[in-house]
N, C-alpha and C positions, 0 to 999 in steps of 0.2 A: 504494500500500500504506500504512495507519494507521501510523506511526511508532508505536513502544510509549510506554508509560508507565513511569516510574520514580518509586521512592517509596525514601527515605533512612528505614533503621532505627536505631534507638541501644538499643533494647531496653527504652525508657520507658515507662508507658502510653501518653502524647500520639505518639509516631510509632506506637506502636500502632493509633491511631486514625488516625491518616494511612495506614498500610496498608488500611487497613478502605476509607477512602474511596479509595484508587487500586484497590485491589482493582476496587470496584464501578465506577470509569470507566474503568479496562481494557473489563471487559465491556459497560457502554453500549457504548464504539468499538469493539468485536472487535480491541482493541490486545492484543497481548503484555505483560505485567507483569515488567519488570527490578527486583528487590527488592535494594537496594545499599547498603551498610554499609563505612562509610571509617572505616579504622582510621589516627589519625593516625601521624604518621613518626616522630612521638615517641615512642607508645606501642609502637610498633612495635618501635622501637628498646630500650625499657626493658621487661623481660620483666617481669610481674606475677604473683606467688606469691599466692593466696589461705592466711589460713592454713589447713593441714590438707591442701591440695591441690597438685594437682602443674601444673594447668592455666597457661599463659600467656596474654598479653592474645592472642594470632592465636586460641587454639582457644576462646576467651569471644567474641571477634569472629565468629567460625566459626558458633558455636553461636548469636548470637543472627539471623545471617541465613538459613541454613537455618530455625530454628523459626518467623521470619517467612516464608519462603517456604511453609512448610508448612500455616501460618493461613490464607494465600492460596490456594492450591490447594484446601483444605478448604472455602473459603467462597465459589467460584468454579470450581467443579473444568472449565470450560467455557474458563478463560483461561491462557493457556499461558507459566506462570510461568518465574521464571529469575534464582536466590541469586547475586549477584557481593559477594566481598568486593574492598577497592582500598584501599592503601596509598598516604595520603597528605594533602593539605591539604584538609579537607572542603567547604570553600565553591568552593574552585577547581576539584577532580573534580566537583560536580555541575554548576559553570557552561560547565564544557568538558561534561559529558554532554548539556546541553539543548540542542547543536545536531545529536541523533540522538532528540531524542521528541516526544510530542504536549505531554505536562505533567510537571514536576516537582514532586513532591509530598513535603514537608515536614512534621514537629511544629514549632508553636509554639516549644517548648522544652523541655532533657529535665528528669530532674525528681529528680538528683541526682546524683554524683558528678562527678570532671574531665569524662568525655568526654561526658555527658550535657548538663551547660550549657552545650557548645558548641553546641545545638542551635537557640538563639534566635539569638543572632549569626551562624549560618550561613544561617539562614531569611531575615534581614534581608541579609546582603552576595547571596548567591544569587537573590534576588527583584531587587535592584537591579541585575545584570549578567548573568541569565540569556536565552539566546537563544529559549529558546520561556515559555508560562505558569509561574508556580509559586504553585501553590496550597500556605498554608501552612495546617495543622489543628489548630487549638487547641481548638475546641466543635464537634463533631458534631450539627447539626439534621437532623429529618425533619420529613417529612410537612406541610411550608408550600407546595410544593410552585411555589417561586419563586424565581427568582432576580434578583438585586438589582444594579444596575450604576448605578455613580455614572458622568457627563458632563461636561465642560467645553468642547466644542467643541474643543479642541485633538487632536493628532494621537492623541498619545498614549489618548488616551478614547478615539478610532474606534479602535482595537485591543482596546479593552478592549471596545467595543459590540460589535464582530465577534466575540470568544470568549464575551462571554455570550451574544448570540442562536443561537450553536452549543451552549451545554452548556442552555440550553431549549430547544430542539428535540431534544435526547439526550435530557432526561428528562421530556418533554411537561409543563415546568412555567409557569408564566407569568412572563413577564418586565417585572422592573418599575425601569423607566428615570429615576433620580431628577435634577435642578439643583438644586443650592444657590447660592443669590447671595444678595450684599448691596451694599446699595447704596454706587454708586461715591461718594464723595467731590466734593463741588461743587466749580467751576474757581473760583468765586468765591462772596460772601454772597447773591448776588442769584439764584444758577442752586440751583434745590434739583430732585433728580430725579423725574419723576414713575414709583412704582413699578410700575403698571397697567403702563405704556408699555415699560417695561424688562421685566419679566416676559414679555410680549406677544414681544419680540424676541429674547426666550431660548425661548421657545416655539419660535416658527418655524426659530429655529437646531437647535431638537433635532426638529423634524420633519425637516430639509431634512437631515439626521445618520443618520436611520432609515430615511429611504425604501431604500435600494437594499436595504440589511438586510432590510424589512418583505417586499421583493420574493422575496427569497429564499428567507427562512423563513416561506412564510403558513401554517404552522400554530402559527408563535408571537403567543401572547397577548400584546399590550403594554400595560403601565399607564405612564402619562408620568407625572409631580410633577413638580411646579417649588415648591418652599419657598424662603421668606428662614430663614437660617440659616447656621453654620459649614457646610463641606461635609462636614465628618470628624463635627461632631457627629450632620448628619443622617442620615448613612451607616450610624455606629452603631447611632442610634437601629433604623431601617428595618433593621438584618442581622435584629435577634431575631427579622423575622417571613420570614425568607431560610432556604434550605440552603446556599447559594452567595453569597456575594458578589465582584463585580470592578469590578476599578480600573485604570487606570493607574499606572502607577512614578511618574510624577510631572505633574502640569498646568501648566497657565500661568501661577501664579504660583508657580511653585517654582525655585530659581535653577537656571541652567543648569548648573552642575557637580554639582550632586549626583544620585546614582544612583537613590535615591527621594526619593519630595517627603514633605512633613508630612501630609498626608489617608493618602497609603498606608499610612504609618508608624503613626499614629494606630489606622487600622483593623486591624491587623496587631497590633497590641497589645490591644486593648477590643472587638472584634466578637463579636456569639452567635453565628457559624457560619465552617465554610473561609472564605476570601478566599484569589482568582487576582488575583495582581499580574504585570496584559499590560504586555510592552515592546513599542513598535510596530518593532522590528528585524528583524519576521517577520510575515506575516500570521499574524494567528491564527486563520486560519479554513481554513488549507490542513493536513489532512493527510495 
């Protein structure tokens, strides 16, 4: 059975748009739509008087999950939606919820008052310690009709190649498989590397990366690139012509304790479309 989708509301435009976009990959997956609005302990706890009104922060919290639910159903009426509000720490409820869906779907960030700019730094801690994908939605693109996945040969990138060649085969779009490198550093004045050679061996790393994938999904179109380049630059650059972009939490050269690395970070900040930041804690291809 497709584990559901969930999507965090704050009542912003940008998780607006993040509903929009889980909305629509509920229905790719024939997932269930869990539309979830974390009212912190704090707020919770300190009743908010508007003036002139009588409302508290639960029935404002109330009111903006329901009326998201409601967008959804209207704009899907085919995916079988479901308002939870949940009391509590927002990055820690969504990263205990991602080990019951297929994706967690985030704004960017909200886009004013206290509980609303909690919305970046929940996207950022939640992407680095969530148990399935979490796409977060800052710029909604169409009709490119591709999706963009950065590689490093590391573990971490084969999870992220596993959930993009599944979300193009969901939306028959083509998938375009980027490397970034630059050149290593000589051991000494006399070794300078030849770049042909080294391109050549990142090539065959990323065919020998793709084959089982290519196996799987042959009706995904695959475009390879191999650029000398930052990898966060080139990633950027490549999302404007993307609806999707995915990455891994972090690569191989990102130190081992940190939850995401600088390229995820990067693109999570400056990208023109969604980015799924995969941790490979889970396949990402079962659901």
């Amino acid at each position: 059975m497709t584990e559901p989708v969930i999507v965090g509301v704050d009542g912003s435009g940008r998780s607006l748009r993040a509903l929009a976009w889980a909305t629509h990959e509920a229905a790719l997956r024939g997932a269930a739509l869990r539309v979830v609005h974390v009212l912190p302990t704090w707020e919770h706890d300190i009743p908010f008087h508007p003036p002139g009104t009588w409302l508290n922060v639960r029935d404002r919290a109330a009111d903006i999950v329901a009326e998201a639910a409601t967008i959804a159903k209207e704009s899907q009426p085919g995916v079988d939606v479901s308002p939870e509000l949940i009391v509590g720490h927002p990055a820690a409820v969504f990263v205990e919820q991602s080990e019951r869906t297929s994706a967690v779907v985030l704004g960017a960030r909200g886009e004013g008052g206290v509980s609303n700019t909690l919305m970046g730094s929940v996207s950022l801690q939640v992407a680095g310690h969530a148990a399935a994908p979490v796409v977060v939605v800052g710029y909604v693109s169409g009709g490119n009709d591709r999706v963009l996945v950065g590689t490093d040969g590391s573990p971490v990138s084969a999870a992220a190649l596993a959930y993009a060649f599944e979300e193009a085969s969901l939306r028959r779009a083509q998938l375009h498989v980027l490397r970034a490198w630059g050149l290593p550093t000589p051991a000494d004045d006399r070794t300078v590397p030849d770049p042909e050679q080294i391109a050549e061996e990142y090539r065959h790393e990323v065919e020998r990366d793709l084959g089982e994938l290519q196996a799987r999904y042959p009706d995904v179109d695959v475009q390879v690139e191999l650029v000398r380049s930052r990898p966060s630059v080139a990633l950027i650059r490549a999302s404007g012509r993307a609806d999707l972009a995915v990455v891994g939490s972090r690569g191989k050269g990102g130190f081992h304790g940190l939850a995401i690395g600088s390229v995820s970070h990067a693109l999570l900040q400056d990208a023109a479309c969604p980015v799924a930041v995969v941790r490979p804690t889970r396949s990402a291809g079962a659901v």
